[in-house]
C-alpha positions as CSV (number, residue, x, y, z in Angstrom):
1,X,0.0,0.0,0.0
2,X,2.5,2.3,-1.1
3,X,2.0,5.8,-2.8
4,X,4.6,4.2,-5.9
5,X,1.7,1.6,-6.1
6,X,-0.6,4.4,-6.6
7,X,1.0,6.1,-8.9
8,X,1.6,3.3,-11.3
9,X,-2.2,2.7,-11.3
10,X,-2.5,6.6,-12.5
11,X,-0.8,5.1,-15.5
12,X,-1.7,1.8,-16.6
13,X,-5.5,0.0,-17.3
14,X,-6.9,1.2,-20.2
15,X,-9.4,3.9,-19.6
16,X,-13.1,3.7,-20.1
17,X,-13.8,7.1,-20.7
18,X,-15.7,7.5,-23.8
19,X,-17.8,4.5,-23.3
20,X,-20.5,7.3,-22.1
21,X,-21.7,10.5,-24.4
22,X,-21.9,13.0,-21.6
23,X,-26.0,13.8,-20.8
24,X,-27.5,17.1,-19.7
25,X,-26.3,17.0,-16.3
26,X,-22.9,16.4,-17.7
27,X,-23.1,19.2,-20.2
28,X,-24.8,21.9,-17.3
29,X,-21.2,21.4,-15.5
30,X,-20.0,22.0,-18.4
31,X,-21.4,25.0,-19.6
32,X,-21.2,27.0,-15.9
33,X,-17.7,25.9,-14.9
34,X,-17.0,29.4,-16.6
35,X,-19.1,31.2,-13.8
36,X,-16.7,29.0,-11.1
37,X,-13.6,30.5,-12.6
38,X,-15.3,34.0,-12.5
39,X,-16.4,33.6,-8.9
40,X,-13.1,32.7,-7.9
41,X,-11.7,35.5,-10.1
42,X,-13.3,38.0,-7.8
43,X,-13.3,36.1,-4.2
44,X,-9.8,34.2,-4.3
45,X,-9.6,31.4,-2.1
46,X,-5.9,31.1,-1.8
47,X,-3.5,28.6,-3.5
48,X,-6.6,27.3,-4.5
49,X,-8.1,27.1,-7.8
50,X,-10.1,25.5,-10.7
51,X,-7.0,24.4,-12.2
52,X,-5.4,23.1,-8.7
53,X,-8.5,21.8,-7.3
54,X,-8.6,18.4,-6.8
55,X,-11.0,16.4,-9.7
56,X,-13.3,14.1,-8.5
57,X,-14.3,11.4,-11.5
58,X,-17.0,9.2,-12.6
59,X,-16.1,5.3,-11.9
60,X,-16.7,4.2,-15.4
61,X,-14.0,7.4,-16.6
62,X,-11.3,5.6,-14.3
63,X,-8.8,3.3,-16.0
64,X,-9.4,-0.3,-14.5
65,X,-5.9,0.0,-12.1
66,X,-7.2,3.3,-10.9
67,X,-10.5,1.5,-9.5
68,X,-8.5,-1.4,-8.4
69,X,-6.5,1.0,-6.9
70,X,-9.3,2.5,-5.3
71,X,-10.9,-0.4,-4.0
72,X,-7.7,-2.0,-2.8
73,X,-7.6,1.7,-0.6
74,X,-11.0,1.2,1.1
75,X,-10.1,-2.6,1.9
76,X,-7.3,-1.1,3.3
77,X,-9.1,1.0,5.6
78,X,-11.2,-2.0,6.1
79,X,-8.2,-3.3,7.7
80,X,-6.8,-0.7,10.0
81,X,-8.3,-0.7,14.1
82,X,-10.9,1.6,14.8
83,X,-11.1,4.6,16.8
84,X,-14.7,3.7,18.1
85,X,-14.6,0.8,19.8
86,X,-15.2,1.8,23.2
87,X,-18.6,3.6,21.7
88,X,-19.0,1.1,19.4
89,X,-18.0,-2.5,20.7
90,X,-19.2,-4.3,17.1
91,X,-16.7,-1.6,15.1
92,X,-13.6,-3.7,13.9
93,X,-12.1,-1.4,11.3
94,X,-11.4,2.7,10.8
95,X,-14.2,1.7,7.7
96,X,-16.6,1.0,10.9
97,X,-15.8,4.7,12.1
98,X,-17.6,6.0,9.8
99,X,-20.6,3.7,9.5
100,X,-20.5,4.5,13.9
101,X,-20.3,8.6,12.8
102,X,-23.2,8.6,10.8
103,X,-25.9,6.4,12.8
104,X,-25.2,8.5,15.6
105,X,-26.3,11.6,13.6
106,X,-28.5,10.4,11.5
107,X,-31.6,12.4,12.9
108,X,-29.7,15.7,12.7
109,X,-28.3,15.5,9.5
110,X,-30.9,14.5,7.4
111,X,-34.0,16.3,6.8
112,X,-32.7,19.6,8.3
113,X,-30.5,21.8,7.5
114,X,-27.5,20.0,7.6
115,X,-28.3,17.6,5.1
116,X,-25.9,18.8,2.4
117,X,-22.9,20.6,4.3
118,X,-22.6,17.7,6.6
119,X,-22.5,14.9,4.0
120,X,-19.8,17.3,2.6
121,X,-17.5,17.1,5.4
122,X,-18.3,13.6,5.8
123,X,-17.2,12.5,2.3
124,X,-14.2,15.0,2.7
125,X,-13.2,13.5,6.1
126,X,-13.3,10.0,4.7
127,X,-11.8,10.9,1.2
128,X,-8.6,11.8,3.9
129,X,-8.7,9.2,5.3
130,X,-8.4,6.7,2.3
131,X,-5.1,9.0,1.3
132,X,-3.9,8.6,4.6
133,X,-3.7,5.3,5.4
134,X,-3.4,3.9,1.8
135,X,-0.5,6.4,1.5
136,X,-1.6,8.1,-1.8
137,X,-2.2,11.4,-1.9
138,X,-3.8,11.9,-5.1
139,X,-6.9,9.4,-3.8
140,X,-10.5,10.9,-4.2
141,X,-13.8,9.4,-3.7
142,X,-15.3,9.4,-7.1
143,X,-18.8,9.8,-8.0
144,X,-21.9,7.3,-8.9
145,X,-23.4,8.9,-12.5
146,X,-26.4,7.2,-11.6
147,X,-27.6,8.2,-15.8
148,X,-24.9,6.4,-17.3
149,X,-26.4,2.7,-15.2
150,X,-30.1,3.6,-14.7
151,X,-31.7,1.4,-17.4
152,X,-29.1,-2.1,-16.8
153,X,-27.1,-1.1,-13.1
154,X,-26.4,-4.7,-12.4
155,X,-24.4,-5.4,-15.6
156,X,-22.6,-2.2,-15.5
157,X,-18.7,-0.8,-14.8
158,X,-19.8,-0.7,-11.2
159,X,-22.1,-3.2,-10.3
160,X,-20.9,-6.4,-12.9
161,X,-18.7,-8.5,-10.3
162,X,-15.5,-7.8,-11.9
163,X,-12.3,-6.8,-10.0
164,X,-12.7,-3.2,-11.2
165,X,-15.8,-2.8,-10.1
166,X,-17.6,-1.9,-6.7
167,X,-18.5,-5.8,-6.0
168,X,-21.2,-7.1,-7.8
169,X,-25.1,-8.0,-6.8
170,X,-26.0,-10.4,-4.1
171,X,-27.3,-13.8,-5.3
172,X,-30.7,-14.4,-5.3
173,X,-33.5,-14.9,-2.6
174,X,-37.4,-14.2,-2.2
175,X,-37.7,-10.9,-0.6
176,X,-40.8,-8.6,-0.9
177,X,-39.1,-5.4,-2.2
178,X,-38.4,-1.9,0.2
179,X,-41.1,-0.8,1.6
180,X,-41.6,3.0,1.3
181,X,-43.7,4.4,4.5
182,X,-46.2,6.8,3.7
183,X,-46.0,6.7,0.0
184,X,-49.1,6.1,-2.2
185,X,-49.8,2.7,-4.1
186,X,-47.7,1.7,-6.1
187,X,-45.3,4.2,-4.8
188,X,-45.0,2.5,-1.0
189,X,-43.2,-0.6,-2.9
190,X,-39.8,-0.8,-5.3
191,X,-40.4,-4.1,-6.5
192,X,-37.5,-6.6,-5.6
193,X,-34.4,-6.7,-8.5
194,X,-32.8,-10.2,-8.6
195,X,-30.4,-10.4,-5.7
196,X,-31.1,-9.7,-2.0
197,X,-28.7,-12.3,-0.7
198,X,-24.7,-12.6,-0.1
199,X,-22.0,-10.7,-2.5
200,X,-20.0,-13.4,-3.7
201,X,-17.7,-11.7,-6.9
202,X,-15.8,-8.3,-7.0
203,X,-13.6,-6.9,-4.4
204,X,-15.5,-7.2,-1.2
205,X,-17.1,-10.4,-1.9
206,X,-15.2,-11.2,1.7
207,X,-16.3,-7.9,3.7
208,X,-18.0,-8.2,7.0
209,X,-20.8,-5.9,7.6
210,X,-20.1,-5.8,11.9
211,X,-22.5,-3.2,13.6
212,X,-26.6,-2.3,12.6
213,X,-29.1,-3.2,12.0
214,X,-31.5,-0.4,12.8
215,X,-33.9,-0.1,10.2
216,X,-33.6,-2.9,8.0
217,X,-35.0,-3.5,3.8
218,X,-34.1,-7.0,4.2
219,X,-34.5,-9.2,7.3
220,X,-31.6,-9.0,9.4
221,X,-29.9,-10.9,12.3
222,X,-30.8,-8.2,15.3
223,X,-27.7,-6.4,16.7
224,X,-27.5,-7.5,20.7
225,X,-27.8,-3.7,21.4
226,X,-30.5,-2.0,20.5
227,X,-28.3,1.2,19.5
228,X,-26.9,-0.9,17.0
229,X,-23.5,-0.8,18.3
230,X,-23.6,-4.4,19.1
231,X,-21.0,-7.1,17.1
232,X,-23.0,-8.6,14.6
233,X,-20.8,-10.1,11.7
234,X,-22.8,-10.8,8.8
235,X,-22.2,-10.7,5.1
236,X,-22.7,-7.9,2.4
237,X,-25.9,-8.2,0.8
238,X,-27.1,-6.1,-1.8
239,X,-30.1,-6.1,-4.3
240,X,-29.0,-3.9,-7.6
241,X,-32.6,-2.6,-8.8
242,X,-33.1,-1.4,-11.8
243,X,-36.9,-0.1,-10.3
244,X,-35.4,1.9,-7.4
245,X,-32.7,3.3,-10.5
246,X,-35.8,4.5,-12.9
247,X,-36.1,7.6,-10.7
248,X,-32.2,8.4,-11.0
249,X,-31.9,9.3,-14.6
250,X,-30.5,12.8,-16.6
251,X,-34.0,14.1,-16.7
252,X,-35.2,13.8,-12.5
253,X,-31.6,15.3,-11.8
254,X,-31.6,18.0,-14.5
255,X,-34.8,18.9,-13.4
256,X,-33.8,19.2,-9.4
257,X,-31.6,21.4,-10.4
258,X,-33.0,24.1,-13.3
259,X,-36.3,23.5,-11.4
260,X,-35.8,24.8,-7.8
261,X,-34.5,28.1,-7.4
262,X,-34.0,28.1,-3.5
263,X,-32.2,25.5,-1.3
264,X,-35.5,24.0,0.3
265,X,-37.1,22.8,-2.2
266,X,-33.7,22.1,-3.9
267,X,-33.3,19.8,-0.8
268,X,-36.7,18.7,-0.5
269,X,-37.0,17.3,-4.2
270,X,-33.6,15.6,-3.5
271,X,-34.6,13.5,-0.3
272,X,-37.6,12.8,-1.7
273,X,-41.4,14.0,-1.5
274,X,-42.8,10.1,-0.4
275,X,-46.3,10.7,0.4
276,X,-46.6,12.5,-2.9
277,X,-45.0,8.7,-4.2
278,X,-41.7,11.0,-5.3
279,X,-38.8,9.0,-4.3
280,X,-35.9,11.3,-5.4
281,X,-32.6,10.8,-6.4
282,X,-31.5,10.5,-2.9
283,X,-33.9,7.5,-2.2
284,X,-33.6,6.5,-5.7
285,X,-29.6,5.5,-5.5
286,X,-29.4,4.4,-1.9
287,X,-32.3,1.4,-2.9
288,X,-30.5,1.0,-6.3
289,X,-28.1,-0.7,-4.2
290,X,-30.4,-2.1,-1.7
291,X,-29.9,-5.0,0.7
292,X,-27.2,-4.9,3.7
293,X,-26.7,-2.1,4.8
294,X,-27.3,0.0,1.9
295,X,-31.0,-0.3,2.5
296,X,-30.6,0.6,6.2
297,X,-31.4,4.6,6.6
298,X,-29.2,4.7,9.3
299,X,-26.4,2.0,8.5
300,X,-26.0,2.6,4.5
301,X,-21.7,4.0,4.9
302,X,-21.2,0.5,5.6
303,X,-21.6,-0.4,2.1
304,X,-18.7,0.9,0.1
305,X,-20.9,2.1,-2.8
306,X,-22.3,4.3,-0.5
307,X,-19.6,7.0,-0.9
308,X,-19.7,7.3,-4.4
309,X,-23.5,7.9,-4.4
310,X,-23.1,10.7,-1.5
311,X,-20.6,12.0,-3.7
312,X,-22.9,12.4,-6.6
313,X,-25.2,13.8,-4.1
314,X,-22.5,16.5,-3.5
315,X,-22.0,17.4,-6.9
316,X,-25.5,17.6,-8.0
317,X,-25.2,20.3,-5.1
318,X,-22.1,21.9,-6.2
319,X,-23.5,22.3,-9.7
320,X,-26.7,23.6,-8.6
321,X,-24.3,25.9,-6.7
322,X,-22.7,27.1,-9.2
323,X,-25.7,28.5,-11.4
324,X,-26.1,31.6,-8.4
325,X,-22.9,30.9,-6.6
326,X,-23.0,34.5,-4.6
327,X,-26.8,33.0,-3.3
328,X,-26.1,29.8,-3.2
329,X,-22.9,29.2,-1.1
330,X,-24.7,31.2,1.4
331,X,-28.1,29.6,1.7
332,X,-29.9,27.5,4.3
333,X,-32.7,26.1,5.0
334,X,-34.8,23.9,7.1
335,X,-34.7,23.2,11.2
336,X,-32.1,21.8,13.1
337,X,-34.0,18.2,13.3
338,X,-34.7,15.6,10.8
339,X,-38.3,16.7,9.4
340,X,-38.5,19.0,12.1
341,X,-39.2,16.4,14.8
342,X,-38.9,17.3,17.6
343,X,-39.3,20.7,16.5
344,X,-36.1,23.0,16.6
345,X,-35.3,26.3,15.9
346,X,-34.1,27.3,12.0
347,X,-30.4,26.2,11.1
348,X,-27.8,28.9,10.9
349,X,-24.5,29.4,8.4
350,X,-22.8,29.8,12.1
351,X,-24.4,26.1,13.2
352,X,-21.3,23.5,13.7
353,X,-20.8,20.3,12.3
354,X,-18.9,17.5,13.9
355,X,-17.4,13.8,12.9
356,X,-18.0,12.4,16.4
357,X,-14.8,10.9,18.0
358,X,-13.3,11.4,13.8
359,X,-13.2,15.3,13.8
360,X,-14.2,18.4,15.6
361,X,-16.8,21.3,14.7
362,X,-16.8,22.8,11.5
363,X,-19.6,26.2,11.0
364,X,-21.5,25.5,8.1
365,X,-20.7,28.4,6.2
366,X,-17.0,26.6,5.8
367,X,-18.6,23.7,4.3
368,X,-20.3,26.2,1.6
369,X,-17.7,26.0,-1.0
370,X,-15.6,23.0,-2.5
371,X,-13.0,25.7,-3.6
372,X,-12.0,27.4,-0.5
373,X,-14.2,25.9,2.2
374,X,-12.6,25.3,5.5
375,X,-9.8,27.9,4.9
376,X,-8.5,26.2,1.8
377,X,-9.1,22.8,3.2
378,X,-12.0,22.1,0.9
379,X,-10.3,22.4,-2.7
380,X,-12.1,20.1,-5.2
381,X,-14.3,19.8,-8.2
382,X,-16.2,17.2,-10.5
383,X,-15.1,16.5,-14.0
């Protein structure tokens, strides 16, 4: 796990780019990087820059050594002791950190105003992490298009077993689907795909899922705590679903974002309007994956696909961002509470935002900008 390692997978595999025409969310990017540049032009953010930011990539753009070496740097991780254990007795790895972090803030930091700068820090936080102890500093988490797999998700770059991809589906078992609560028929059911059980090809055909569950898709083993926190060892299970990925196409994203002018509805559209039977994208990508944990609310970092869909949450964000960036990379909304329950006063730019045990508070306002954010700390963009 050397950073030499690293950089020879920059180099070799042959590259997949071109094997996707870009679509309309691709070309948006495209058209209002300009306005970036200009942004930056007139509110420098230090050494950093569109042209020194660190790119984030689509997985199917990635030679095949650069998403082995990318998997090989979260099995890594996977294999380094945790920092959690004395919260978390059933964490084994600095990978379980992570899936600890986020069930304990799950109820702030979705729903509310944090949604979107938290998961920002998150990602970023992990992204570090990955460098850190895989010893390559070049490492980024990249993103899920969820277009480019939509119509055929279990055959594609990321889902098709292979060891460049992201693991493949689990095998097979009678399972009723995900149950959607409050949603109108014959939106308060995605249909089962065909997996639902074990993940037995790709690169964590192996992986231990060790804390949750908390609010299953699939039935589960119980944890022996009921926070969750228990030691519960049980395979990866995941049900790629081509009925959960209908609602993640160009036109539902392009639409989220040319549609909603202000960050509530922005956010609301994105999580998902259920008893209207409106998944969203948000809903839509975690249950493309589905199964164990990915179809656990509270549980879902512990599958590794996770991060790539967060990450295309992120830049959906940072595009939408970019089209009013002097409005936008200063606007909240929402309560401090998921749904606003219990209710709580209206989030803040001067709120903080913490990683648990993994990293202190961070003020929302620095979580704003992926070019600048957190004094400089924050210095990215998506290609």
């Amino acid at each position: 796990m050397l950073r030499s390692l690293f950089t020879a997978a920059l180099v070799a595999g042959v590259s997949a780019a071109g094997l996707y025409s870009p679509d309309a969310v691709d070309k948006l990017a495209q058209d209002t990087l300009p306005k970036l540049k200009e942004w930056l032009a007139k509110n420098p953010q230090g050494n950093c820059t569109v042209e020194t930011a660190i790119r984030r990539r689509e997985w199917s753009d990635l030679s095949e050594a650069e998403r082995k070496a990318y998997t090989d740097a979260v099995l890594c991780l996977q294999s380094k002791p945790p920092l959690t254990s004395s919260i978390a007795p059933g964490a084994k790895s600095r990978f379980d950190d992570y899936v600890v972090v986020h069930i304990q803030q799950t109820p702030r930091n979705h729903g509310s105003t944090f949604f979107l700068p938290w998961h920002r820090y998150y990602i970023w936080h992990y992204e570090n992490a990955l460098r850190t102890e895989f010893q390559a500093t070049n490492m980024t988490v990249q993103y899920w298009n969820w277009d480019r797999y939509a119509k055929d998700p279990v055959n594609s770059p990321l889902f098709n077993g292979n060891e460049f991809s992201m693991g493949g589906n689990g095998a097979k078992v009678q399972h009723a689907g995900v149950q959607i609560p409050g949603a109108p028929r014959p939106y308060n059911v995605i249909p089962p795909g065909d997996g639902g059980g074990c993940v037995t090809t790709g690169p964590f055909r192996n992986m231990s899922v060790n804390i949750g569950p908390i609010a299953p898709s699939l039935t589960v083993t119980r944890n022996p705590r009921s926070d969750g926190f228990g030691y519960n060892p049980r395979c990866l299970r995941r049900d790629v679903n081509k009925n959960a990925a209908a609602v993640t196409t160009a036109n539902y994203t392009l639409d989220l974002i040319t549609k909603n002018s202000n960050v509530y509805w922005f956010q609301t559209v994105m999580e998902g309007q259920f008893p209207q039977g409106k998944w969203g994208v948000h809903a839509g990508g975690h249950y493309t994956v589905s199964g164990d944990p990915a179809g656990d609310f509270y549980v879902s970092p512990g599958d590794p696909v996770f991060w790539l869909h967060h990450s295309m949450i992120d830049r959906v964000w940072w595009i939408w961002q970019m089209q009013d960036l002097v409005k936008r990379t200063a606007e909240v909304s929402m309560t401090k509470t998921m749904n606003n329950m219990p209710a709580s006063a209206n989030g803040t730019l001067d709120d903080p935002n913490n990683l648990g045990v993994l990293a202190g508070d961070v003020k929302t306002r620095d979580l704003m900008s992926t070019v600048g954010g957190m004094g400089g700390k924050l210095c990215y963009i998506y290609e």
